[in-house]
C-alpha atoms as one frame of an Amber mdcrd trajectory, in Angstrom:
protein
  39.737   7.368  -4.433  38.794   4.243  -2.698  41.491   1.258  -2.067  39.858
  -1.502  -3.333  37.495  -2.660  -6.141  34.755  -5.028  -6.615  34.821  -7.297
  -9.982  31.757  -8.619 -11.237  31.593 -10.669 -14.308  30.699 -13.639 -16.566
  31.649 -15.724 -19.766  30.291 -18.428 -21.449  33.276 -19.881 -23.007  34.111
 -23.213 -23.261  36.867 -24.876 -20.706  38.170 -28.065 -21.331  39.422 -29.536
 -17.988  37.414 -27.245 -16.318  37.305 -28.759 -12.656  41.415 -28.278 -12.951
  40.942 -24.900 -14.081  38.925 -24.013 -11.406  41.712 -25.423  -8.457  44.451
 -23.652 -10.464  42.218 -20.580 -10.555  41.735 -20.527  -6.904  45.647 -20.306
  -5.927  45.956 -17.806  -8.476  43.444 -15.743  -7.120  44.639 -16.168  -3.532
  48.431 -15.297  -5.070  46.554 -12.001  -5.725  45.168 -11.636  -2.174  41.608
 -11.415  -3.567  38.745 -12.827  -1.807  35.059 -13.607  -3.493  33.231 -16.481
  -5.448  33.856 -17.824  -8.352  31.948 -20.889 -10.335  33.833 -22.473 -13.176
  32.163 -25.114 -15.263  32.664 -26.699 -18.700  30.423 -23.986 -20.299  32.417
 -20.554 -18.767  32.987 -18.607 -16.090  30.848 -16.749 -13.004  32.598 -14.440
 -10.702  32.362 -11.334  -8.386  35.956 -10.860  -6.408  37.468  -8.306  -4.620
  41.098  -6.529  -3.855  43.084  -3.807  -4.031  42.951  -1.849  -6.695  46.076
  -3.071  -8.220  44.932  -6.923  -7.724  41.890  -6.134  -9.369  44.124  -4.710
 -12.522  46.405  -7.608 -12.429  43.781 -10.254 -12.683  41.500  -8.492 -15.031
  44.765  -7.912 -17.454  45.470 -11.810 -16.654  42.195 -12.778 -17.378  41.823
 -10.868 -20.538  44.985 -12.185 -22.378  43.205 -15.882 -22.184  41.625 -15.332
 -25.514  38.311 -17.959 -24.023  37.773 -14.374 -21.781  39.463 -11.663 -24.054
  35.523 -10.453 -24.254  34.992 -10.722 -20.488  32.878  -6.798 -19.351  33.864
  -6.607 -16.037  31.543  -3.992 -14.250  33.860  -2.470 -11.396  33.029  -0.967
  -7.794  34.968   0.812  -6.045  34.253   0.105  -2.317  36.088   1.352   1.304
  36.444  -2.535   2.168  36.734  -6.106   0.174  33.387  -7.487  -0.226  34.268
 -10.645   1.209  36.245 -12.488   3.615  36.986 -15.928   1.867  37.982 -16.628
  -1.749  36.895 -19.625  -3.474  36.159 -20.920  -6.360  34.487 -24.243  -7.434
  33.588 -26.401 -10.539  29.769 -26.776 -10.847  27.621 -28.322 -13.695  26.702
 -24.456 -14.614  27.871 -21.122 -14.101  24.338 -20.518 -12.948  22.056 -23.060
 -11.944  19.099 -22.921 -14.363  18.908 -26.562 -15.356  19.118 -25.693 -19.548
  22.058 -28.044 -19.848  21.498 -29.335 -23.174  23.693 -26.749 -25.288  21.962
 -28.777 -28.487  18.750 -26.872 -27.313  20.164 -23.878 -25.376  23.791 -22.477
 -25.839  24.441 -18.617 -24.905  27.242 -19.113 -26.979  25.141 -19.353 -30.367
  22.030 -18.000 -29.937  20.142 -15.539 -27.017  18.129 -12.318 -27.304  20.091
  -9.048 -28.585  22.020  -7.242 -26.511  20.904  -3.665 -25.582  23.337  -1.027
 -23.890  21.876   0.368 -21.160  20.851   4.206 -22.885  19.116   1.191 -25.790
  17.349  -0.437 -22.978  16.190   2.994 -21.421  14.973   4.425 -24.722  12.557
   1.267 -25.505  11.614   0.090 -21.828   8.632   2.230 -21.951   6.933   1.562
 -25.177   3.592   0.174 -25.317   4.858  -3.050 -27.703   7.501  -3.921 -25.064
   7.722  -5.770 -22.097  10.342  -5.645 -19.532  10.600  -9.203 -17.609  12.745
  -9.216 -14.534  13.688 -12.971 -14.686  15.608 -12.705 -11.082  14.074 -14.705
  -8.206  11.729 -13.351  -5.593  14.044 -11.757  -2.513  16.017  -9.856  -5.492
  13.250  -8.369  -7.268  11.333  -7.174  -3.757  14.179  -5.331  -2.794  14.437
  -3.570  -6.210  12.958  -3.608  -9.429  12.406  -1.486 -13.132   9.446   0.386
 -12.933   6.269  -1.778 -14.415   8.502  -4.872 -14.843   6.990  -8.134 -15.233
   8.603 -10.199 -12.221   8.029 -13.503 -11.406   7.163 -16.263  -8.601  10.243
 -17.648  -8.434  12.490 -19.284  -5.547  16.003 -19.999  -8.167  16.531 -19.073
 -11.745  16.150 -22.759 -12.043  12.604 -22.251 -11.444  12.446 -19.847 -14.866
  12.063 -22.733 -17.103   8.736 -23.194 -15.872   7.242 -19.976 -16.274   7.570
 -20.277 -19.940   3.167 -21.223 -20.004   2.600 -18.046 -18.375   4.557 -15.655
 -20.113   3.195 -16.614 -23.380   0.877 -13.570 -23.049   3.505 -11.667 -24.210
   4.536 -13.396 -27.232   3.217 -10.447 -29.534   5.572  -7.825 -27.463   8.790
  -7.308 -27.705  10.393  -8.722 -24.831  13.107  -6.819 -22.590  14.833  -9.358
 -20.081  17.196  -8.113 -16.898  18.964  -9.578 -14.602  21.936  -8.038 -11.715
  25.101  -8.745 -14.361  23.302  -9.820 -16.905  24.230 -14.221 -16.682  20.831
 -15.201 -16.162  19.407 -13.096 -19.106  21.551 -15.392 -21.612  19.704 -18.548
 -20.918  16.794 -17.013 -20.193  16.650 -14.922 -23.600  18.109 -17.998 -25.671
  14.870 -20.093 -23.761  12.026 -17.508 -24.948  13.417 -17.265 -28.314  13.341
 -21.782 -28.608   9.659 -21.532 -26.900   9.059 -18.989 -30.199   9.050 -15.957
 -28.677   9.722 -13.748 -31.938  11.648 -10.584 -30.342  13.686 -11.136 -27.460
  16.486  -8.511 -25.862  19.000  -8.320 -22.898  20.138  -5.776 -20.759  24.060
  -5.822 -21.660  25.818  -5.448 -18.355  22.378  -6.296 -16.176  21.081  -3.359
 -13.900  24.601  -3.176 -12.208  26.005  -1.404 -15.506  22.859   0.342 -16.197
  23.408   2.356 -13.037  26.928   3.502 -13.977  25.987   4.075 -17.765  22.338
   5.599 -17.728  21.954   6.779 -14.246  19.462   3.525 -12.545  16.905   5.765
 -13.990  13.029   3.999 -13.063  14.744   1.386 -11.248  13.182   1.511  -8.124
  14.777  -0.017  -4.710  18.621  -1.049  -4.433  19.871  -4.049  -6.199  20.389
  -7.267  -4.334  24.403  -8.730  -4.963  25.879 -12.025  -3.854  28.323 -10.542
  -1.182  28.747  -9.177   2.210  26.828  -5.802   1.050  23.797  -7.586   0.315
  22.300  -4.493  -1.935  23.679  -1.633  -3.722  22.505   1.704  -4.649  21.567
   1.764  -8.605  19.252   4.858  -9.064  20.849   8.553  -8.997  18.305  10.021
 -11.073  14.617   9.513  -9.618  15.415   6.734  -6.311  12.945   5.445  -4.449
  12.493   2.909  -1.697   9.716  -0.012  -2.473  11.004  -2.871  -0.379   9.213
  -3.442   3.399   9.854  -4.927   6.489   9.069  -8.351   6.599   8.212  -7.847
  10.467   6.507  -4.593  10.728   5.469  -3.778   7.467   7.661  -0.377   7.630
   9.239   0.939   4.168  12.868  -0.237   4.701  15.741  -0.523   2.047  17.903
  -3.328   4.129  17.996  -6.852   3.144  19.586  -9.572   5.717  19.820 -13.568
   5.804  17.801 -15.025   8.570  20.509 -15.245  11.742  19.025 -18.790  12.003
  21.261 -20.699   9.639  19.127 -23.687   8.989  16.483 -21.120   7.399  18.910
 -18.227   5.792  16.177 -16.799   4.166  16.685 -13.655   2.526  14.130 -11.096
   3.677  14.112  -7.277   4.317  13.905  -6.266   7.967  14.372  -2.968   9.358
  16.795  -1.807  11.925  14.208  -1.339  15.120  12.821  -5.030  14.260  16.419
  -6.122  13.933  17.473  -5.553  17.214  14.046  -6.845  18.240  14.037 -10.266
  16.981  18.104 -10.450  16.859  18.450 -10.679  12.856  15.714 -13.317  12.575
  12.781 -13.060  10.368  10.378 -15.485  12.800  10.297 -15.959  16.408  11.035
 -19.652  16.292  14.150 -18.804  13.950  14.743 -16.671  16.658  14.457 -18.979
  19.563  17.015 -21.575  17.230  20.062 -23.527  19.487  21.947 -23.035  16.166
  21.613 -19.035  15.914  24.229 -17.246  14.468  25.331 -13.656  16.459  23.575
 -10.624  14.817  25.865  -7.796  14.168  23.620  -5.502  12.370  24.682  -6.684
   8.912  23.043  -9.826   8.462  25.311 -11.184   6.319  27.299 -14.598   7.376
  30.781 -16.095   6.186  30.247 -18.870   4.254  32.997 -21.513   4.907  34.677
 -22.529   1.454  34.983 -26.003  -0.060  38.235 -26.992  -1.842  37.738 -27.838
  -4.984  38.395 -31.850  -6.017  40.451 -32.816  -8.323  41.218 -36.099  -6.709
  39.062 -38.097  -8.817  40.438 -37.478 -11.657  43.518 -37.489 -13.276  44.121
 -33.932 -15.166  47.200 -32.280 -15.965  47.414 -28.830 -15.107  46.472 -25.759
 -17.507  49.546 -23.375 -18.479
């Protein structure tokens, strides 16, 4: 049994004081000794952390007996090492950027696409009135994807929006959305079905819980996650690799950030061209006065912000 575990998880709940919530959340998570990333904003909650196993318990007991995140699925890793080095957790406008802030329009709290369990999702993926839409962005769904998903040109989710004109193709199929936990499929379901999309679903639990429950079967590649392990295995039942080096072209199932920190792009490199062009995906990121040391990982330590509460004048939350 490993010593520590990996929480990833998400609520759309409404928080009143929310920016206070999220600076009394952040010294209760460090009480814990947990480290990850956590966005609170007035509509819910968006985390991944990581701990000992017994942290882990303790805050997902502590967060459960809130009854705004009694609901909360927390899909659980067990890993040899914390997936991060720094906890933090700040107050945005959105739990995930997307831009759908009107919850008049779109609210995840009344109305998105129904919610298929991952042996649901696997039975009707392959029918010929369906359509599976991977509504990630682009460096996640090169690395790993459902077999004959619809992906799309994307940088951020909050590019989805946008896409609406060229999905409509698909309006007379039943439409199967996924996403890694399954946050951005709740706007993005609750936007096709306002743009009259008749038959809209979600992957309950995104592709991280459909690995644990039905196996990753036909998803092919490793799933990009927003921590120091950059990907994780999903597929124990028919894997394969699709992603390629971004340098050489060779099949290659590692994803890294550019080393050069004013590009951080997310790419897939392999381990010869690695070493070759020191964990940069261009010679002139390469030959940057700002280069970060390459240690084989690719992955950097982002420097958390402490959250302000300054400004205004809120009384903590028992």
């Amino acid at each position: 049994m490993k010593m520590y575990n990996t929480l990833l998880y998400y609520c759309y709940s409404t928080i009143a004081n929310a920016e206070q919530f999220a600076a009394d959340h952040l010294k209760f998570c460090k009480s814990l000794g947990l480290t990850g990333r956590i966005i609170v904003a007035d509509e819910g909650l968006n985390g991944t952390v990581s701990g000992t196993v017994e942290a882990c318990k303790t805050y997902m007991d502590t967060v459960h007996a809130d009854e705004r995140f009694a609901g909360i699925d927390f899909k659980i890793d067990e890993v040899d090492t914390p997936s991060f080095v720094k906890m933090h957790v700040r107050y945005k406008s959105e739990i995930v950027h997307s831009g759908l802030r009107d919850p008049n329009v779109i609210d995840p709290k009344q109305k998105t696409g129904k919610h298929l369990e991952p042996k649901e999702f696997l039975a009707m993926k392959d029918r010929d009135d369906v359509v599976v839409l991977d509504v990630r962005s682009n460096y996640e769904h090169s690395l790993g994807k459902f077999k004959n998903a619809v992906t799309l040109d994307i940088e951020n989710f909050r590019d989805f929006p946008a896409m609406i004109n060229e999905l409509a193709q698909y309006k007379d199929k039943k439409i199967l959305t996924y996403c890694t936990g399954g946050i951005k499929c709740e706007k993005a379901s609750a936007l096709l079905l306002h743009e009259g999309f008749p038959e809209v679903y979600q992957l309950h639990g995104g592709i991280i819980k459909y690995g644990k429950e039905a196996g990753g079967e036909d998803f092919e590649g490793k799933c990009y996650v927003f921590d120091n392990r950059l990907s994780v295995d999903v597929n124990s039942v028919n894997p394969v690799v699709i992603s390629t080096c971004l340098n050489c072209g060779k099949t290659t199932p590692k994803m890294i950030n550019c080393a050069n920190p004013e590009c951080n792009e997310h790419f897939t490199q392999c381990d010869e061209c690695g070493t070759a062009m020191d964990g940069c995906c261009s010679d002139a990121c390469k030959e940057h006065p700002r280069k970060r040391v390459y240690d084989g990982t690719g992955y950097y330590v982002k420097v958390p912000q402490p959250v302000n509460v300054s400004k205004n004048k809120l009384q903590p939350i028992a």
